[in-house]
C-alpha positions in Angstrom: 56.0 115.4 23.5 55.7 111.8 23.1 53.2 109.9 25.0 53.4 106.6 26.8 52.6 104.0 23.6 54.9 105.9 21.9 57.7 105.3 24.1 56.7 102.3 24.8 57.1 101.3 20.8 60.3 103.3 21.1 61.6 100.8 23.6 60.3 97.4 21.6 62.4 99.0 18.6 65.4 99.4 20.6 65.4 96.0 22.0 64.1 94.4 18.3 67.7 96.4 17.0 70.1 94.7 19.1 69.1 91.6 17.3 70.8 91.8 14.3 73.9 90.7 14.8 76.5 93.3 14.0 78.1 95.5 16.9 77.5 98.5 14.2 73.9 97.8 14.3 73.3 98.1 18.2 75.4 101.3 18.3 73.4 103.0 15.6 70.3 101.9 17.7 71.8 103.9 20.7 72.6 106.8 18.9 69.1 106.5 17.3 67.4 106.2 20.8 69.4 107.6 23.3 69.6 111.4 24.4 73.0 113.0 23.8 73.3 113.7 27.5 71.8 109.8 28.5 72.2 108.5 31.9 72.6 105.1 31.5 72.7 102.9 35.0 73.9 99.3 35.8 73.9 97.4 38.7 77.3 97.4 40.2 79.2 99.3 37.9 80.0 103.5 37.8 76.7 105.0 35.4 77.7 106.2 31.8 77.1 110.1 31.5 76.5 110.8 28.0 75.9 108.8 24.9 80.0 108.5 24.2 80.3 106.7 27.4 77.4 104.4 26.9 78.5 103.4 23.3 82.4 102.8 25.1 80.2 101.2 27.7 78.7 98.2 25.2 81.3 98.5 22.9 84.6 97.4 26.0 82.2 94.6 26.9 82.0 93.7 23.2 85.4 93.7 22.8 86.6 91.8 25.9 87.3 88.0 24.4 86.1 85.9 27.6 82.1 87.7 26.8 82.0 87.7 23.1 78.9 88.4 22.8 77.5 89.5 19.6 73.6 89.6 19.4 71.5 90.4 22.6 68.1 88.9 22.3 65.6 90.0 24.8 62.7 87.9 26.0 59.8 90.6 27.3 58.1 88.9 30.4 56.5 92.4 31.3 56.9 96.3 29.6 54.4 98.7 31.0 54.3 102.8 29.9 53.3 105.5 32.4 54.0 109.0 31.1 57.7 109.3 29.8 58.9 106.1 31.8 58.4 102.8 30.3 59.1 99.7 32.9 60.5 96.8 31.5 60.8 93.3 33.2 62.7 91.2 31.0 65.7 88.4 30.2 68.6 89.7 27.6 70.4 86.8 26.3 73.8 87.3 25.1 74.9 85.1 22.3 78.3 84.6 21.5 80.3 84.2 18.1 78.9 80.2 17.3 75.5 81.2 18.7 75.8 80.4 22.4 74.2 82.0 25.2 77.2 83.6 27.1 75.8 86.0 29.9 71.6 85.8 30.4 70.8 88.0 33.2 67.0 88.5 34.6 66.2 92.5 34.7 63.9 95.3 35.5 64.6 98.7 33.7 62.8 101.6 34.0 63.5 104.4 30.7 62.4 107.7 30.9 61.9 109.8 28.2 62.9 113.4 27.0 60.2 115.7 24.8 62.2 114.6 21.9 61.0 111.1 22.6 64.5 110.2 23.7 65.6 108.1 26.0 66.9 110.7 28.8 67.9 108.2 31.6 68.4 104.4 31.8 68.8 102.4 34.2 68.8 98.6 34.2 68.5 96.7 38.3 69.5 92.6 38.1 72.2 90.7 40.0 75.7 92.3 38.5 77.6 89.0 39.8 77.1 86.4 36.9 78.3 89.5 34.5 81.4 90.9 36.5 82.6 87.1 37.0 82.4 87.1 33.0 83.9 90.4 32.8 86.8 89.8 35.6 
């Protein structure tokens, strides 16, 4: 079982992935990271059972033309580890095709983690109304 720097790194390498650039890349991170059976939570919309819905989860939001976003950078204000939850205070900024930042909500997460060292449940807490305006 994985302990709390462990996870912790686990977490920095998930965020550091969605980075890249390519839609491909933050999906193989989520396969990579996530438990098959993942609970993944977000304020104000229905939670994602399973790491199929998550990846449909990301990948509408990807594909819906008014959000465009294709890198998510996060900016780490806080990330503290406690067993098999990590805590994460934090600012994701969504860049669009020419480089723009599209969406830039302000977050707290809380991960927990399975024996695997999988992220078992997700759950991200931050004001859903800037991103559902976005979203329609």
């Amino acid at each position: 079982m994985p302990g709390p720097e462990q996870n912790r790194q686990t977490v920095l390498d998930f965020f550091k992935s969605w980075e890249a650039g390519r839609f491909a890349d933050i999906e193989a991170a989520y396969r990579r990271h996530l438990a098959p059976d993942v609970v993944y939570e977000n304020s104000g919309v229905p939670p994602c059972h399973g790491i199929e819905e998550a990846i449909a989860f990301i990948s509408a939001a990807a594909a819906m033309p008014q959000f465009d976003f294709q890198t998510i950078r996060v900016e780490l204000r806080h990330i503290a580890a406690a067993g098999n939850v990590v805590f994460t205070e934090r600012v994701d900024w969504h860049h669009d095709s020419k480089g723009a930042a599209t969406l830039v909500p302000v977050l707290c997460g809380i991960m927990e983690f399975n024996d695997e060292g999988r992220i078992q449940r997700w759950a991200d807490y931050f004001d859903p109304g800037p991103m559902l305006a976005v979203l329609g």
